[in-house]
N, C-alpha and C positions, 0 to 999 in steps of 0.2 A: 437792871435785869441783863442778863448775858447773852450774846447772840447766839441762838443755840440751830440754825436755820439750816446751817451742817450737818447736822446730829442726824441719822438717821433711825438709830438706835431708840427706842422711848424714854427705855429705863436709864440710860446713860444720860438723855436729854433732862430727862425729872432729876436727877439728881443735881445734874452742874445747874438747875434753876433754883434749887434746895440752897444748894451752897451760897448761891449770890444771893437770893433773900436772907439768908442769915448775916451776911457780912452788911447790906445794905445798911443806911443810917434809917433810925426808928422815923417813923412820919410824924408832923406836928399834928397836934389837935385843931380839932375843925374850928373853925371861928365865925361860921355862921352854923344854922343850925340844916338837914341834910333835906334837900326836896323845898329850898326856901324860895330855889330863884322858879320852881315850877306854879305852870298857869293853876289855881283856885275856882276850883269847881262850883256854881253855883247852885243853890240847893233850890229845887222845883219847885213849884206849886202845890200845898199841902191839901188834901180833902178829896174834892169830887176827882174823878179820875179824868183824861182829859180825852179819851176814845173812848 
């Protein structure tokens, strides 16, 4: 991405970000699957309520 920290312009800023996203190389696919390494929420106690 370009340093655009200069820019004080918006529309000039959006642009020159435009441009280097398009010139960027495409990203690889993901090789694990998204939200893999996040903690696993355990699921409650079913039935009576517990208050």
């Amino acid at each position: 991405m370009a340093d655009t920290k200069k820019i004080a312009d918006k529309a000039e800023r959006k642009k020159l970000k435009r441009t280097a996203r398009k010139k960027a190389a495409p990203k690889a696919k993901r090789t694990t699957p998204r939200g893999s390494q996040k903690q696993k929420v355990k699921k409650l106690a079913r039935g009576q309520s517990k208050r």
